[in-house]
Biotite code that builds the C-alpha atoms (Angstrom):
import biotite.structure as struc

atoms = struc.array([
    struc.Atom([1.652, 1.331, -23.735], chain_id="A", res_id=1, res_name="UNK", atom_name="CA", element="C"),
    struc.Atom([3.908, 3.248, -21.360], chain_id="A", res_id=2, res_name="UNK", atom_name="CA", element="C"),
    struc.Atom([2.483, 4.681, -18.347], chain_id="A", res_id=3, res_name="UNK", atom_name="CA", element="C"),
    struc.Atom([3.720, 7.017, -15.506], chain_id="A", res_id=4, res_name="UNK", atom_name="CA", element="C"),
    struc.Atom([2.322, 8.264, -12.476], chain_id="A", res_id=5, res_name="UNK", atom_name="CA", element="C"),
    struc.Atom([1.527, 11.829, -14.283], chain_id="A", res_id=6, res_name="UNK", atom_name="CA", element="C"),
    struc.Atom([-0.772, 10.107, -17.037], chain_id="A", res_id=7, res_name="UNK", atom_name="CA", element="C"),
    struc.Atom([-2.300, 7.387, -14.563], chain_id="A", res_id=8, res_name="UNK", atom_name="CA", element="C"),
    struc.Atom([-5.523, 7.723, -12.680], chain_id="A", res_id=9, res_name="UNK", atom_name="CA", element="C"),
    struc.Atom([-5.204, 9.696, -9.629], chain_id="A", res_id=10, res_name="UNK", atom_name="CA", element="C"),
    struc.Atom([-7.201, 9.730, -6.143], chain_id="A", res_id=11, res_name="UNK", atom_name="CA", element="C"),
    struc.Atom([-6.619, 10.719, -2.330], chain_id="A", res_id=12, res_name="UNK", atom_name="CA", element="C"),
    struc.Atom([-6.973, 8.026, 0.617], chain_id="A", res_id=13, res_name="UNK", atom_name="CA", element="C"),
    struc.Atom([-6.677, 8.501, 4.295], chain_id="A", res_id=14, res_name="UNK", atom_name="CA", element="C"),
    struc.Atom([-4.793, 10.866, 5.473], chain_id="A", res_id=15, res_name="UNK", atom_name="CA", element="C"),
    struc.Atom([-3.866, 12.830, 2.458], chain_id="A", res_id=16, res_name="UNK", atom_name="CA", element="C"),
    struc.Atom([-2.464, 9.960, 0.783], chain_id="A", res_id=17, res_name="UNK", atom_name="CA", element="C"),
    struc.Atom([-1.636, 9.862, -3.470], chain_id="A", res_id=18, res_name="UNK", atom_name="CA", element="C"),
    struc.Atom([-2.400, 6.771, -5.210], chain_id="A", res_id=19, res_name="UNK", atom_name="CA", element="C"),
    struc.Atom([-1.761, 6.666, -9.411], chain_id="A", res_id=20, res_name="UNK", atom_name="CA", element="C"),
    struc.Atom([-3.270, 3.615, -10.590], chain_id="A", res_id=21, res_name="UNK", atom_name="CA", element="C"),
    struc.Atom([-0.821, 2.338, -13.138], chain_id="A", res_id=22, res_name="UNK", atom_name="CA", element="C"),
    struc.Atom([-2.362, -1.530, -13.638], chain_id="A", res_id=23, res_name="UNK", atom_name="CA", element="C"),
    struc.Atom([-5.740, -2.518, -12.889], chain_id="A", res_id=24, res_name="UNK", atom_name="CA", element="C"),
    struc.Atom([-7.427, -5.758, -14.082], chain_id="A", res_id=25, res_name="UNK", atom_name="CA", element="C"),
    struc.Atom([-8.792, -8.242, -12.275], chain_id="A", res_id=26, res_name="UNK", atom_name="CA", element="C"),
    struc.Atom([-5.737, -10.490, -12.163], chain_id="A", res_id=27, res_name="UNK", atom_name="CA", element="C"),
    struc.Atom([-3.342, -7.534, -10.929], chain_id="A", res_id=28, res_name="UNK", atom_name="CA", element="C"),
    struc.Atom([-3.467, -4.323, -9.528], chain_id="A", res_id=29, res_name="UNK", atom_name="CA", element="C"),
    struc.Atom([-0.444, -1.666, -9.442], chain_id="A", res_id=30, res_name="UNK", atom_name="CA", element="C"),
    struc.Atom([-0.241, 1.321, -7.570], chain_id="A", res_id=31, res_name="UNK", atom_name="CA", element="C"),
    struc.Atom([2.610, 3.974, -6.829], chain_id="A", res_id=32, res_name="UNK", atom_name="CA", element="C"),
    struc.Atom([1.755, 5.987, -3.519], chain_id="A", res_id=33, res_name="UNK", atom_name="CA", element="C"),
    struc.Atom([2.859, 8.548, -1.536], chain_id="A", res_id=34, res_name="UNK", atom_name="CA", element="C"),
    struc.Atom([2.077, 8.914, 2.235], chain_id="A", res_id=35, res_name="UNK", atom_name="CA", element="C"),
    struc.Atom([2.709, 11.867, 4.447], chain_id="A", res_id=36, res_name="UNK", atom_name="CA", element="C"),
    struc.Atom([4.434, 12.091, 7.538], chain_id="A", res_id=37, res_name="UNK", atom_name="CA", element="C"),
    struc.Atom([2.402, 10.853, 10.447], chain_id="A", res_id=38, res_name="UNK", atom_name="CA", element="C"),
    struc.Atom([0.118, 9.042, 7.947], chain_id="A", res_id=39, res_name="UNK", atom_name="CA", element="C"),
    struc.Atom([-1.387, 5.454, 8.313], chain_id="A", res_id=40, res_name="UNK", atom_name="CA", element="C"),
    struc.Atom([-3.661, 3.128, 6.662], chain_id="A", res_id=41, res_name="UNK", atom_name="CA", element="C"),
    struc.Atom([-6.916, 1.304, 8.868], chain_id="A", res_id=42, res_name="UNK", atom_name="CA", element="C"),
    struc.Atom([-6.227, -2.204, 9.751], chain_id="A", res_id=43, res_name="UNK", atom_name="CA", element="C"),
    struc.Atom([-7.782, -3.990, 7.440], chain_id="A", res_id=44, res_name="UNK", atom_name="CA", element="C"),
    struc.Atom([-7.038, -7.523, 5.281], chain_id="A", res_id=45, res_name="UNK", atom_name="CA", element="C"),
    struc.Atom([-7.574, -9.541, 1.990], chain_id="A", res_id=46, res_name="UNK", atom_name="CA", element="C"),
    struc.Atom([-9.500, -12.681, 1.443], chain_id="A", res_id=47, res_name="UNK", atom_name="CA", element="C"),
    struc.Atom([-8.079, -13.073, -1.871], chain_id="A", res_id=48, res_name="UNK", atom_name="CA", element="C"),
    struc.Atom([-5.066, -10.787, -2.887], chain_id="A", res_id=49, res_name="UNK", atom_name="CA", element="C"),
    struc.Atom([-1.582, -11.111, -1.808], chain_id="A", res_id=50, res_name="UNK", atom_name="CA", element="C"),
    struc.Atom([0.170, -7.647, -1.644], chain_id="A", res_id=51, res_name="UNK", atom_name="CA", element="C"),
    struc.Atom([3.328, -6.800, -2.381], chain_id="A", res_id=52, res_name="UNK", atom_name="CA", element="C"),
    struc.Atom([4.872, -3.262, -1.130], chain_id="A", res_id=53, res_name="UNK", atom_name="CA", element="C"),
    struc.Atom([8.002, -1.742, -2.497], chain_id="A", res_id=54, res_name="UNK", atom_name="CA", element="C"),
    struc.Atom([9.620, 1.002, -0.713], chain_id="A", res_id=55, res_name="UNK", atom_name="CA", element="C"),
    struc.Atom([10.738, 3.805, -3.196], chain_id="A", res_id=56, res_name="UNK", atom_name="CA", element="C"),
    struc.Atom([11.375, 6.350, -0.922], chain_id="A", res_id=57, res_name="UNK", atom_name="CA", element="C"),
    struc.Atom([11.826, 6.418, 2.733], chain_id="A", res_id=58, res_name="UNK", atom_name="CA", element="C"),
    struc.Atom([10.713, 4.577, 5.497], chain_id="A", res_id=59, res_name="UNK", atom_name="CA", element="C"),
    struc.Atom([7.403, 2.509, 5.947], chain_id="A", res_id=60, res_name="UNK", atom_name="CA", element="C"),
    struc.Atom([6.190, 0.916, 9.200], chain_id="A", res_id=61, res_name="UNK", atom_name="CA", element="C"),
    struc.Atom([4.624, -2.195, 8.927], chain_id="A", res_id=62, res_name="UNK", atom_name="CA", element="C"),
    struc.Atom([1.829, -3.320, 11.059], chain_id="A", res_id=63, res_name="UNK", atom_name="CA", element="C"),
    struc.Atom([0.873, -7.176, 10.518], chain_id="A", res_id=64, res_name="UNK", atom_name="CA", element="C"),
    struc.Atom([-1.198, -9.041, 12.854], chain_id="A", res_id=65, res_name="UNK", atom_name="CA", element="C"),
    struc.Atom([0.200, -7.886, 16.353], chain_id="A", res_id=66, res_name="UNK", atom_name="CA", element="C"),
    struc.Atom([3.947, -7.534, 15.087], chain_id="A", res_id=67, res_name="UNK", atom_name="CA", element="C"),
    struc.Atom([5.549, -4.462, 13.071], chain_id="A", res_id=68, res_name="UNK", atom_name="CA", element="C"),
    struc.Atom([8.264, -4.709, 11.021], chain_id="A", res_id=69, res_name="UNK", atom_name="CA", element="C"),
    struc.Atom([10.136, -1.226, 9.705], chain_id="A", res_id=70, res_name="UNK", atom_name="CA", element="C"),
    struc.Atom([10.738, -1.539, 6.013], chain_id="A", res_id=71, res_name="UNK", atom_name="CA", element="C"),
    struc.Atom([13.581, 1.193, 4.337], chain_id="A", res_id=72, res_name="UNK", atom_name="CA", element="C"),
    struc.Atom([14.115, 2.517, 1.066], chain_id="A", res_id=73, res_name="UNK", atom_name="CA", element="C"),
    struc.Atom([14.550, 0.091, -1.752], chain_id="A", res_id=74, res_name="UNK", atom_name="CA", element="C"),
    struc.Atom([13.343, -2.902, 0.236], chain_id="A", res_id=75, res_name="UNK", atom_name="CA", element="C"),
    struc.Atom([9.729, -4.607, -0.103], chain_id="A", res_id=76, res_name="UNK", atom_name="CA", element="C"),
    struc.Atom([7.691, -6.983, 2.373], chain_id="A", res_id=77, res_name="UNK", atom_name="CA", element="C"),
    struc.Atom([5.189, -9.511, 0.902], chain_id="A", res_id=78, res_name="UNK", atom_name="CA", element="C"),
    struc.Atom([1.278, -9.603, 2.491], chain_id="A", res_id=79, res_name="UNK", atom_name="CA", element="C"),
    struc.Atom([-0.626, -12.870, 2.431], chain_id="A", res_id=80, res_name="UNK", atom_name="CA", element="C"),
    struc.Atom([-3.935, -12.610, 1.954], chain_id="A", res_id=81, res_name="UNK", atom_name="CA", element="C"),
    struc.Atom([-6.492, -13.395, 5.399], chain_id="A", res_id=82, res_name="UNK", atom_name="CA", element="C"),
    struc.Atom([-3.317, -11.215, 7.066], chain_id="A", res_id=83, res_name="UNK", atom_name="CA", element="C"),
    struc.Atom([-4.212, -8.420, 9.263], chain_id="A", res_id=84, res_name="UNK", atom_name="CA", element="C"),
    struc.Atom([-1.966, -5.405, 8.463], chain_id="A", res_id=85, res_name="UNK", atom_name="CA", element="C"),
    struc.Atom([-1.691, -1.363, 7.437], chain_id="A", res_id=86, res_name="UNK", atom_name="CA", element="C"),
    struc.Atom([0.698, 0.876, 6.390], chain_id="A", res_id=87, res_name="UNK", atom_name="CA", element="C"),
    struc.Atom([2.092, 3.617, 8.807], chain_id="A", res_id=88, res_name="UNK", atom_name="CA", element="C"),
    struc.Atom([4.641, 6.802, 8.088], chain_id="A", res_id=89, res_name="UNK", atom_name="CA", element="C"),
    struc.Atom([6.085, 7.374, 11.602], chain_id="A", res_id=90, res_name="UNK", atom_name="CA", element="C"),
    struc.Atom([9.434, 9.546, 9.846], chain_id="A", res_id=91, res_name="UNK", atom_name="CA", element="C"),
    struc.Atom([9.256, 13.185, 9.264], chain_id="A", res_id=92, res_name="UNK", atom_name="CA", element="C"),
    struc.Atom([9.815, 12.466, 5.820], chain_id="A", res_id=93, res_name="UNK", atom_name="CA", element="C"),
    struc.Atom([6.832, 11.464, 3.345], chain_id="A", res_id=94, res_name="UNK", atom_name="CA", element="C"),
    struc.Atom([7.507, 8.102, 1.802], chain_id="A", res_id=95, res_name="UNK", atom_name="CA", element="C"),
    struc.Atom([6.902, 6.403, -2.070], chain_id="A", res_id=96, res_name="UNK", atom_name="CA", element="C"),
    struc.Atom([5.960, 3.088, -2.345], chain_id="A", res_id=97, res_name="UNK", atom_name="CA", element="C"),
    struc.Atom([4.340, 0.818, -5.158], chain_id="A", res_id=98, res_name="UNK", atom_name="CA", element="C"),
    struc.Atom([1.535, -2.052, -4.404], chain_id="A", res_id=99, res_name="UNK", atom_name="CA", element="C"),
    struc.Atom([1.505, -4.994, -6.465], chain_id="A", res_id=100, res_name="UNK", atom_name="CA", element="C"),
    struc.Atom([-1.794, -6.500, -5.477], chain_id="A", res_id=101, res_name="UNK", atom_name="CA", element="C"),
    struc.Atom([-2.667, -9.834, -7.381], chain_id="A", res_id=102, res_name="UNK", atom_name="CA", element="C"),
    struc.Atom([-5.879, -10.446, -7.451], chain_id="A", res_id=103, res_name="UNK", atom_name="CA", element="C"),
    struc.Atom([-6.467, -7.214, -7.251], chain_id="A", res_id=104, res_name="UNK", atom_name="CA", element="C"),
    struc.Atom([-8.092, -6.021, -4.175], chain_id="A", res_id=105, res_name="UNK", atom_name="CA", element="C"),
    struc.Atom([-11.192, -4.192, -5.707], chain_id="A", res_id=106, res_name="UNK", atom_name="CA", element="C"),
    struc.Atom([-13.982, -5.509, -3.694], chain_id="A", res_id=107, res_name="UNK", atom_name="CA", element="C"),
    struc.Atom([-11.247, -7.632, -1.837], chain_id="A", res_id=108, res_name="UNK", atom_name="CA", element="C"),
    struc.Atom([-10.968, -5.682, 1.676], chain_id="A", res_id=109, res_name="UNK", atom_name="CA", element="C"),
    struc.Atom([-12.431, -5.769, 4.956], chain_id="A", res_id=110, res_name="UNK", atom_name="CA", element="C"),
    struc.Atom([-11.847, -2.731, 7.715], chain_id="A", res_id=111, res_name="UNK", atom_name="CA", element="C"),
    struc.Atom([-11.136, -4.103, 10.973], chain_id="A", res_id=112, res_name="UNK", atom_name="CA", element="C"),
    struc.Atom([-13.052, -1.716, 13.487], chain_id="A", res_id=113, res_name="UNK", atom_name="CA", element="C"),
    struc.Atom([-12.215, -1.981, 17.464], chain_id="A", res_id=114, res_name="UNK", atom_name="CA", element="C"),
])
């Protein structure tokens, strides 16, 4: 079955972030997203699921464990799982990336609150 973002299941996150689910069992999990600029994610992390983010538009900041790491357009950065990390948009430009989660992360997250 083909599937785009216009058909898949839509919802809001954070700060006026888009996620389309376009793959969700409980082996794998994809997502194409679209972040605002200024946006970020909460710290958080994964006991099970390793993430990978691809970078369809723009440019995503990276925050895992106490490094960052700037990834641009058409690059992608793999997460381990037990990593510490979020998502930030610190351009002026809103950014499109996918998430290949596997597990998937449904019931898979803890917040990290300071």
């Amino acid at each position: 079955m083909n599937i785009d973002k216009y058909m898949a299941e839509h919802y809001l996150w954070g700060d006026h972030c888009d996620c389309w689910v376009l793959a969700d069992t409980e082996e794998l999990s994809i997502k194409q997203e679209s972040m605002p600029s200024g946006a970020k994610e909460k710290l958080h992390f994964h006991t099970y699921a390793q993430q990978f983010f691809f970078i369809l538009k723009g440019t995503a900041t990276f925050y895992i464990d106490s490094t960052s790491e700037i990834v641009n357009e058409q690059k992608g950065i793999l997460i381990p799982p037990k990593t510490a990390h979020y998502i930030a948009n610190n351009t002026n430009e809103p950014i499109d990336f996918l998430v290949i989660s596997q597990p998937s992360t449904n019931n898979d997250r803890t917040t990290i609150e300071y």
